[in-house]
N, C-alpha and C positions, 0 to 999 in steps of 0.2 A: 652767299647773300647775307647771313644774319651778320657777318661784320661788317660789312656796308648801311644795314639798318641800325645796328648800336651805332657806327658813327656817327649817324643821322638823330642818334638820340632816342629811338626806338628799342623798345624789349622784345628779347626775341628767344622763344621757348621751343625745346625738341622735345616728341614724345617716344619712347622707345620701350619696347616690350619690356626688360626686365629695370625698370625705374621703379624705386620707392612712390608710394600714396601723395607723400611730401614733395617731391620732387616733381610728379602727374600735377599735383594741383598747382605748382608754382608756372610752371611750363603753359600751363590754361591760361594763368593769369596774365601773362605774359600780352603785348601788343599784339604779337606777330606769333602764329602757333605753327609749328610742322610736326605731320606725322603721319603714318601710315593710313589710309582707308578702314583697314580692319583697324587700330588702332582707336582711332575715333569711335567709329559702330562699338568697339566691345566698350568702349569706357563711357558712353550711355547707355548701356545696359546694364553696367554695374552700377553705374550713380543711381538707375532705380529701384536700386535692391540693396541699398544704403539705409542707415536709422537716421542719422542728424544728416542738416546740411554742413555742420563743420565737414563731414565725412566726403562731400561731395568734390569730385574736379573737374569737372567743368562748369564756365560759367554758360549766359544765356546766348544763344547764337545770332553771330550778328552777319559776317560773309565767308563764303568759303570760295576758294583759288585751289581750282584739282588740276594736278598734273597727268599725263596721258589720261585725262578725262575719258575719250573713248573707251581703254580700258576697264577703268571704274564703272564709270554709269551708264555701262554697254554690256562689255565681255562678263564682268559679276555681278553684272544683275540679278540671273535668272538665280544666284545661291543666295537665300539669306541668311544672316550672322547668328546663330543661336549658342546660348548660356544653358547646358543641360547640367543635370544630375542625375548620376548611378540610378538605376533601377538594379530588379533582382536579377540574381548569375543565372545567365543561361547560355553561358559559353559551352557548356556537355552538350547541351541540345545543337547549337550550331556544327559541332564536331560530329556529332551521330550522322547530321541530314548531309553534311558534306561529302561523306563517305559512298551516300545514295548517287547524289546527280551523276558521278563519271559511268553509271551502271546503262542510264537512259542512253537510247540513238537518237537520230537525226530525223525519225519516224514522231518521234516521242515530245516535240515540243515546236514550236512554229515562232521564226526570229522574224524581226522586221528590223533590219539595221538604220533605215530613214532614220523611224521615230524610236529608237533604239530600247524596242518591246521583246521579250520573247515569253509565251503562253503554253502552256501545256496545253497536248492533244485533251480527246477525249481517250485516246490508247493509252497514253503519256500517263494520262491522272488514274488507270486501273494501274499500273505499271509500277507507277510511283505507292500505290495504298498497297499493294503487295509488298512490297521493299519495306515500307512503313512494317509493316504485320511481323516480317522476320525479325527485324530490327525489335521488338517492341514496345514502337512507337504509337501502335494504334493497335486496340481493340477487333481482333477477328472479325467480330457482325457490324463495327462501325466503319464508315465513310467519310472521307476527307472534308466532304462539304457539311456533316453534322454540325451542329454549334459548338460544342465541347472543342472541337480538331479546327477551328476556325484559324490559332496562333501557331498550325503544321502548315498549314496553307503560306500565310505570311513568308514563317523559315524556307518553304519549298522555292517559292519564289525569289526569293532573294538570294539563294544560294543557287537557282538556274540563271539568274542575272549576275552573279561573282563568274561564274564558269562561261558564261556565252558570249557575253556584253563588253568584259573589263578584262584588260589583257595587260600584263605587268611590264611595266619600261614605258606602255604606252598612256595610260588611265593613272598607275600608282608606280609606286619601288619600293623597295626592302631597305630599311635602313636601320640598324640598332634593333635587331626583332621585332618593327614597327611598321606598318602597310602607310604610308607617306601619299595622298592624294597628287599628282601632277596635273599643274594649272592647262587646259587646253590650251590658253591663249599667249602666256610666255614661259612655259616650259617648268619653272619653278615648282618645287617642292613645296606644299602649302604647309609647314609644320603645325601644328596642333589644331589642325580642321581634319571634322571626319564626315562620312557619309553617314546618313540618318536613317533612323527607321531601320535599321538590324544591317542594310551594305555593308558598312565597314565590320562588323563582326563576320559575316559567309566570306571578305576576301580574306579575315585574318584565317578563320578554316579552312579555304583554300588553299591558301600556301604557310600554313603550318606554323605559322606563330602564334604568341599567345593571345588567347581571345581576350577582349576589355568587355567588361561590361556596358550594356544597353545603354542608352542617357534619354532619359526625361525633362523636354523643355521646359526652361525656367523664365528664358527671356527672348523675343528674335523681333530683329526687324532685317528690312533690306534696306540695301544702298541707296536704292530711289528712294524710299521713303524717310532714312534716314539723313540722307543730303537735302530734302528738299522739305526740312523742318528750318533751313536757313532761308533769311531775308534774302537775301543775297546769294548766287551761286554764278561762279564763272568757272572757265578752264580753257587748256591748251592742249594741244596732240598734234603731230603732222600728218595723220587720217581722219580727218571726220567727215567727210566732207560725201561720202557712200551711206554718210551715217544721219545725214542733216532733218529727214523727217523723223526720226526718232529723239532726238534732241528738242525739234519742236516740242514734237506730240508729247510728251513724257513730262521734260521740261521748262517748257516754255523757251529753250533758249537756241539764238538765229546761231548758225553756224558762218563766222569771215574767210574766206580763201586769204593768208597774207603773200606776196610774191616772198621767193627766196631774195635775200640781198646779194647775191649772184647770180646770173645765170647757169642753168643747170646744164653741164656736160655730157651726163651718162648717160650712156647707150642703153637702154631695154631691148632687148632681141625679141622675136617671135619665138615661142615656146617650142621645144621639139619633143616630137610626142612617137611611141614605142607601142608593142606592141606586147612585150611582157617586161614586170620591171626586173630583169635579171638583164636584158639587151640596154637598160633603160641607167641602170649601174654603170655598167662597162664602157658607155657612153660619155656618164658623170667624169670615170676613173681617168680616161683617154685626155677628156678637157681638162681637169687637175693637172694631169703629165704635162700636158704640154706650158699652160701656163704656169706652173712650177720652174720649167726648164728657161722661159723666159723672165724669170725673177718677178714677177708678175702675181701680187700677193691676193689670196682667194679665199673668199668666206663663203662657206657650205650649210645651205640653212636643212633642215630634217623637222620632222613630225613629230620625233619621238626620240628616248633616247635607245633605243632598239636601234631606229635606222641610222643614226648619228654612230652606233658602234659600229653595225656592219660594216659603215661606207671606212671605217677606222681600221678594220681587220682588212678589207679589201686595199686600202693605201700602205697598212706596215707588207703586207705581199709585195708591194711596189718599192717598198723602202724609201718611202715618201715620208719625210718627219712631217707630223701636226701636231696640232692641240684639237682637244675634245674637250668641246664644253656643255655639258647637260645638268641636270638638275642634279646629278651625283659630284660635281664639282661646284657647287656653288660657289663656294668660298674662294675659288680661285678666278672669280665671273670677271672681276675689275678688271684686273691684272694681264688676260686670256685676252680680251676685246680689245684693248691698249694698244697692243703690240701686236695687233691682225693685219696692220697696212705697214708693216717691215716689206721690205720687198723679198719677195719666194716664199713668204710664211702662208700655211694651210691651216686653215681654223674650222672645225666644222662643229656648227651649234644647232640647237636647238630654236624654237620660237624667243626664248631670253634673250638673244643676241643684242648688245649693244644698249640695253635700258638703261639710262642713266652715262652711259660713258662712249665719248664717240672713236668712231673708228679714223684713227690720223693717220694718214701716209707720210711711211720710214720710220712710223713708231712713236710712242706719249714721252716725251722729256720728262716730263713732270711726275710719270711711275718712275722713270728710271732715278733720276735725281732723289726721289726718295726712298728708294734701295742704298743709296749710298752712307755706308759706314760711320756713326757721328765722330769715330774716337780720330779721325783723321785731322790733319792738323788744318787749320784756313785756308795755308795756302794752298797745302792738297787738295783740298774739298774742290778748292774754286776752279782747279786744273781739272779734276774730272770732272765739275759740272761743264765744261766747256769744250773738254771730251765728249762728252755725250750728246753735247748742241749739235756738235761740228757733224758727229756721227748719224745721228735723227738726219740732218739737213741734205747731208751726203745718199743716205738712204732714200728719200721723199724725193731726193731726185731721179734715183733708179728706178725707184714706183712709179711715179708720173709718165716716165719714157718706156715704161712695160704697156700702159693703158690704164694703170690706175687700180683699184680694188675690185675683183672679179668677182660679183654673186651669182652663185647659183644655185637655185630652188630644186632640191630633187621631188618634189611633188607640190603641187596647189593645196591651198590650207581651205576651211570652208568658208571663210572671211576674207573676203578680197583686201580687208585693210590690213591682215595679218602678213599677206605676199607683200603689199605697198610696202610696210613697215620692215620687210627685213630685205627689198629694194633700193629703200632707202638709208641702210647702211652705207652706200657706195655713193659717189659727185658729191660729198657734202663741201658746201662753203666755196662752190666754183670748180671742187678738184673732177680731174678723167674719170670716168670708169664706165662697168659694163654690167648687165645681170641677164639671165637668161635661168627659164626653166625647164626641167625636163620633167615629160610623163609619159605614163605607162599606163596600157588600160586596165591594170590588175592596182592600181592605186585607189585608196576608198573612196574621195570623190566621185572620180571615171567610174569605178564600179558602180555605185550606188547608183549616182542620178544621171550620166552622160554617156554607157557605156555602149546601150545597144545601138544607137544610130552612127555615133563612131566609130563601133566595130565594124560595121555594115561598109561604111566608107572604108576603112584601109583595105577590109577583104578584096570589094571591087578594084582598090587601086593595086592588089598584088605584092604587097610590100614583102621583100625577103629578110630574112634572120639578121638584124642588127640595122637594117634602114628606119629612117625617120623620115617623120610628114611634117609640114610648115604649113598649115592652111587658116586664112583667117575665118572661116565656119566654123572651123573647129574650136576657136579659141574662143569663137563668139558663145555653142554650144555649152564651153566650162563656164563662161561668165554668168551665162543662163543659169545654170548647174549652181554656183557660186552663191548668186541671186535670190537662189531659191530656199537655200539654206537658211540666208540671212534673214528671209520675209519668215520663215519658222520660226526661226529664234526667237525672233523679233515678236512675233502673235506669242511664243513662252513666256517672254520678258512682260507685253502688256496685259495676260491672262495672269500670271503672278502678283500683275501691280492688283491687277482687278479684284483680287480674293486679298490679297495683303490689305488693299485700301481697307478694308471690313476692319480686320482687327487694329490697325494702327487708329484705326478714331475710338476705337474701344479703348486701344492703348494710352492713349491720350489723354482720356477721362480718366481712368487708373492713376498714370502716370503724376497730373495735376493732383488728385487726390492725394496721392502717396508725400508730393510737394506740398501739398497742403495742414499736410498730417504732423510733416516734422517742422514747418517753419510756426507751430503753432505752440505756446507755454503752457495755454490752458485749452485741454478736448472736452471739458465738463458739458459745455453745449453742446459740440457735437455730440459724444456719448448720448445726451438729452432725446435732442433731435430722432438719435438712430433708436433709442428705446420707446418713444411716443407713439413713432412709425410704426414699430414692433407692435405696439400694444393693439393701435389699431387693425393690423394686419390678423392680431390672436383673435380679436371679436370678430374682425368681418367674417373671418374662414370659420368659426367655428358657430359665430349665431346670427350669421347673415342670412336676409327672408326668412327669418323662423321667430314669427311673431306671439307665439302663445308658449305654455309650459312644458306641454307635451312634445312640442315640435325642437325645442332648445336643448343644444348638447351642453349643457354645464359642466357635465363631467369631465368632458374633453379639453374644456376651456379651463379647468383646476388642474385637470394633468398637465397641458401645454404652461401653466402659469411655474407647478412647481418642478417642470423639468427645466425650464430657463431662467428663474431666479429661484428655486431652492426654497421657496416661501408656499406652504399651507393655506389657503385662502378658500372662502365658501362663498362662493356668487348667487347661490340661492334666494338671498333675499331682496334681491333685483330683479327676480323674475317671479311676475303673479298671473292679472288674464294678459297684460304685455308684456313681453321682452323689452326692456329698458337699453338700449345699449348705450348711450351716452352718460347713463349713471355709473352703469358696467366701468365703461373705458375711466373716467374720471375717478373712481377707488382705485384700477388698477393700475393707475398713474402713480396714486398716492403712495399705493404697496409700493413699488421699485424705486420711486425718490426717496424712501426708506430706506431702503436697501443701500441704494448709494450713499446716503449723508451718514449711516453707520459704517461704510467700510471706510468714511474719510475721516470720522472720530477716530474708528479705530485705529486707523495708518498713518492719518495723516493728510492735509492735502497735495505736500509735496510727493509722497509715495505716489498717490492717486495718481499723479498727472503724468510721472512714469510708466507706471503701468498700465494706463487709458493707450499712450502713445504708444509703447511696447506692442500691447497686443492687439491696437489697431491694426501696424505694421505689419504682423508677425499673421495675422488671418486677413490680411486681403493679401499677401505674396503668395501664401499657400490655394487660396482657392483661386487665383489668378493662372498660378502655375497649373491648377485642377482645369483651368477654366480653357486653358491653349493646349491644355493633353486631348479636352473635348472637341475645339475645334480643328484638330490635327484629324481626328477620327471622321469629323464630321467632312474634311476636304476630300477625304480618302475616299468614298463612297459617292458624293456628291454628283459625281457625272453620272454614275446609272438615272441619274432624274429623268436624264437626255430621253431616255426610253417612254416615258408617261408621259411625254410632251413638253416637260417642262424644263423652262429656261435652269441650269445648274447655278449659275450664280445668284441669278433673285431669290432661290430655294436657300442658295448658301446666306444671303445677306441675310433674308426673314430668320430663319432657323437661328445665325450668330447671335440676333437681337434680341434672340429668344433665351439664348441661355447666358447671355450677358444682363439682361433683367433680373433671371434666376441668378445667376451670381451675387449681384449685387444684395439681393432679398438677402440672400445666406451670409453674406459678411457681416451683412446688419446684425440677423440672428444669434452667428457663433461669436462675433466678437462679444456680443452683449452676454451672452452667455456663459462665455470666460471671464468678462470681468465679475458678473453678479457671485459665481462658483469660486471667486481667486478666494485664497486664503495664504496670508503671509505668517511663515514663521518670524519671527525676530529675534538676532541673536548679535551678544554684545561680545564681541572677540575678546578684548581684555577683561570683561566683568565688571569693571567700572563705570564706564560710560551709559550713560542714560541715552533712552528715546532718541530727545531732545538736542542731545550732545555733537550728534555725528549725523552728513548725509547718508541717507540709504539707497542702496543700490538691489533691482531685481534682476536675480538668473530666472529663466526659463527652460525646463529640460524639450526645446521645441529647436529652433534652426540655429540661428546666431545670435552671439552676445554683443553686444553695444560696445566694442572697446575704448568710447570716448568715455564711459561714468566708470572708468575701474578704478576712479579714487573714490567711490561711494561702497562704504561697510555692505557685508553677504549677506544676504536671505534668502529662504528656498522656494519658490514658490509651488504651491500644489494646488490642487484642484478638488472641490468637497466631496470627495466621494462618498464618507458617509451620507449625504443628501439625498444620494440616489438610490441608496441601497444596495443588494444584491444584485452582481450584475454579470450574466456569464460572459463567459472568455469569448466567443464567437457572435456574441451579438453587438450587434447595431450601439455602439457607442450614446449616453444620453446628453454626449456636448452637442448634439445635432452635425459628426461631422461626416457624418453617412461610412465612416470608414469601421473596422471591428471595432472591441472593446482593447480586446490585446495589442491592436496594432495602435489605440491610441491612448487613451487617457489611463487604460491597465496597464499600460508600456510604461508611459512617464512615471506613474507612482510606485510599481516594481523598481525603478531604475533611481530613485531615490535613495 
């Protein structure tokens, strides 16, 4: 398509995982942009944790056009996109607790596969604190539920969900000594997405690879709320239409039925259903034979890539050639789908089957023609491309008069549009064909949600070892079954939107802010603003309703004064038989525009307006990231509300606004605090240059450096510690950032 729209005169930009900054931003700029779902979501989330807008690439959103929409703003919903960073190593501890779970029975913890929960007994959690004790992981006289042991709990749990819940080939795969997430809904390898909150660390100690470190959220949104920051949003799929109140509801948008530009050929059979899936195989194996022997070419859809080998080990016994396509061939995915409607070829795949590249009967000219050799001469080339016409053409006739491309389903997916979707490999564009699925009541579905009333039915019908039933109850039954799944998902997907909505208007305000911070030359107002704020925040808290001498903390009002600007002041003579406060506030106005108009003598006002922007940026990212580690903990708990009566979300929304308020207070605080304490060294690299002479540029030993100002000369920046005085290792930091000493402002100036 993009050469069809440059011919049109149109620019047309591709965005792609490993592309330069330079290349992201040009690609934006672009008329016409393409690029992956996750692509877009992480590269606004990095643009907001950007210094300048030069640094930024994307511009302002105007429409988006998603392809397999359903997929998108459906099936990834319920995950959203997060930007963490490292926390501290607790890979021993994941390895110690791993070694407990395989100790516990079947006595010892209670699964729910529905909602795919599983809890420890109350046997289970003395069981478990015993194991703890040997191990020692816990204190002989203490208890799992103590406060102390609150982060054994966590690891227990999550490492009874690696072992109970998540089953390899089916959930994840091994790749490169790396636990690799598989997409439920097309089969794919998610590369560098992991599960959150310690999962992907318990399955790396389950199956024996190296454990990664923790990650702490830096940035997240989700798909709904990141698509639906555009004016504009449309899309296409050939399922939605199971899907069409959720498109409403979510995003306001109608779902169109368009007819096929042919009429459709293919057959859908009645599902035939088993009674264990070993009779349910043998079955699969039997229909492959036969239409194998009729040149009659067959695509084998599977769950997992567990059952896509099995049915593969079960066919090389037959000496049946296929291909196997699952998430451990990816690379081979194009190429595999191409050549699935040759006639007699066996292709058995996963959910992936066919995205992006259709299935042609007698095979893709157009793979094969570009297999062909360049060094050949023209007129050779053109002999075998015509070779290869005449051979497709020849083939596609053989397929046609077999019946066309055979699918079959060896089990129901829990997405009815999932079965549509790899149904719909077969009749495209007018051509024959056939699908049919088989099940088994040992299949997770039928297990889960359908199994006892169907059991009950074949029992009475007497079915013997290897007979099948066709009944339309039955299939009614799975759809129910099917239905039911989805109306789940679907209450995960709008209960997600419903807690995300919270933070994303928070994110918002942040966000704007953050935009406002860097498109700005001069912060001296704002700075202004946030210090005024400040000031009156010190009087209210400290001499608010305390109208006479006696009642007035002064003293707390000169400590808070000189622990945030580092200045000696005595408010005393404001205070007689009244408390003055608006004399108060208006000297301590005067003190800190003091403060500021000497560190711009002394710097400069072009340093100033650096280092305003710098450590604007640099303390709202950090209490931001503080502020979504809070509300991560705050989700986590939030249901028990359910028990006291109370609505969990309205608890969750009051509570967010609670400490998003408090947020905001503290950035005001500590940025202003950093700046009143900065102290720049200045230093002339050659010895010649003056002041005057050269831009200056400020590091900070805190996150990231500005790589847009590295043609501005080094300076170091540090923070007064003399100011503060004595201050031990283990206390409470005097930048206000509630964190140690050693872990912050001791850290930076050791680290100098």
């Amino acid at each position: 398509m993009g050469k069809i729209f440059e011919f049109l005169g149109l620019t047309v930009g591709c965005i792609t995982h490993d592309i330069s900054d330079a290349a992201r931003k040009k690609a934006y700029a672009s008329d016409i942009t393409y690029g992956t779902n996750n692509e877009f979501g992480f590269d606004y989330l990095r643009d907001n944790m950007k210094f300048t807008h030069e640094q930024l690439s994307q511009r302002p959103f105007n429409f988006a056009v998603i392809d397999e929409v359903d997929s998108i703003l459906i099936d990834e919903a319920r995950t959203p996109l997060i930007i963490s960073g490292p926390t501290e190593d607790n890979s021993e501890l994941y390895n110690k607790i791993n070694k407990l779970i395989p100790k516990l029975g079947s006595e010892d913890f209670e699964k729910d596969e529905k909602s795919r929960t599983v809890t420890l007994t109350e046997a289970g959690t003395n069981k478990v604190e015993e194991l703890l004790i040997k191990a020692g992981l816990l204190e002989q006289d203490s208890n799992l539920y103590d406060l102390e042991n609150v982060h054994l709990i966590h690891h227990i749990n999550q490492a009874l969900k690696a072992h109970q819940l998540f089953s390899k080939d089916t959930d994840y795969m091994i790749k490169n000594n790396q636990i690799l997430i598989i997409d439920d809904f097309t089969g794919r390898a998610l590369e560098g997405r992991r599960y959150s909150e310690g999962l992907h660390q318990a399955l790396e100690a389950k199956e024996n690879v190296t454990v990664q470190n923790e990650n702490q959220t830096l940035a997240s949104v989700t798909f709904q709320n990141y698509f639906r920051l555009y004016p504009k949003i449309s899309g296409m799929t050939g399922t939605a239409m199971t899907e069409a109140e959720e498109f409403f509801d979510i995003y306001k948008l109608d779902v169109v039925e368009i007819p096929p530009n042919k009429p459709k050929c293919r057959k859908d059979e009645e599902d035939e259903i088993y009674r264990t899936a070993e009779e349910k195989y043998q079955a699969i194996i039997t229909q492959i034979e036969e239409s194998h022997k009729q040149n009659q070419p067959v695509l084998v859809g599977t769950v997992s890539i567990e059952k896509s080998e099995l049915i593969s080990s079960m066919l090389k016994k037959k000496k049946i050639k296929h291909h196997v396509l699952n998430a451990k061939y990816h690379e081979e995915e194009a190429f595999i789908i191409s050549q699935a409607g040759v006639a007699g070829a066996v292709t058995i795949a996963t959910n992936m089957a066919g995205r992006g590249t259709d299935i042609m009967l007698g095979g893709n000219a157009e793979m094969l023609i570009a297999g062909i050799d360049e060094k050949l001469s023209k007129a050779e080339y053109d002999k075998k491309v015509a070779s290869i016409k005449s051979d497709v053409q020849n083939n596609k006739n053989i397929a046609i008069a077999a019946g066309g491309l055979f699918v079959i389903g060896t089990e129901r997916h829990e997405s009815r549009r999932i079965d549509n979707q790899l149904r719909g490999r077969s009749g495209r564009q007018g051509d024959p064909g056939k699908s049919k699925f088989y099940l088994s009541l040992e299949d997770d579905l039928m297990r889960i949600f359908a199994s006892e009333r169907i059991g009950s039915i074949l029992q009475k019908l007497g079915l013997g070892h290897g007979e099948a039933i066709y009944h339309p109850m039955i299939s009614k039954a799975l759809e129910r079954a099917q239905q039911k799944v989805e109306s789940r998902n679907f209450e995960i997907r709008k209960n997600l939107l419903r807690y995300d909505d919270v933070a994303s208007e928070q994110r918002k305000v942040i966000y704007e802010q953050r935009s406002e911070i860097m498109a700005s030359d001069n912060l001296s107002e704002m700075t202004e603003d946030m210090w005024k704020q400040l000031n009156e925040e010190l009087v209210r808290t400290n001499l608010e309703d305390k109208s006479c001498l006696e009642e007035a903390d002064i003293e707390s009002l000169e400590r808070e004064v000189f622990r945030i600007y580092g200045v000696h002041e005595s408010f005393a003579e404001f205070v007689g038989v009244e408390v003055n406060h608006d004399a108060i506030i208006t000297r301590l106005d005067e003190i800190v525009e003091g403060v500021f108009v000497s560190k711009a003598e002394e710097y400069s006002k072009e340093v100033m307006q650096i280092a305003e922007k710098r450590f604007l940026l640099l303390t709202l990212d950090q209490l931001w990231k503080d502020h979504l580690h809070a509300l991560d903990h705050l989700r986590q708990g939030i249901n028990l509300r359910a028990y006291g009566q109370k609505d969990p979300l309205n608890e969750y929304k009051r509570e967010a606004f609670g400490l998003f308020e408090q947020m905001l207070g503290s950035i005001r605080e500590l940025a202003v605090t950093r700046l009143a304490h900065m102290h720049l060294k200045l230093s002339d690299e050659d010895g010649s240059k003056a002041l005057s002479d050269y831009q200056p540029k400020i590091e900070m030993h805190e996150s990231r450096i500005d790589p847009a100002e590295e043609n501005l000369q080094s300076k170091i920046t540090s923070f007064q510690q003399e100011a503060w005085g004595k201050v031990g290792r283990n206390e409470k930091c005097p930048c206000g950032s509630e964190k140690k000493y050693k872990q912050c402002h001791g850290r930076l100036v050791s680290g100098m």
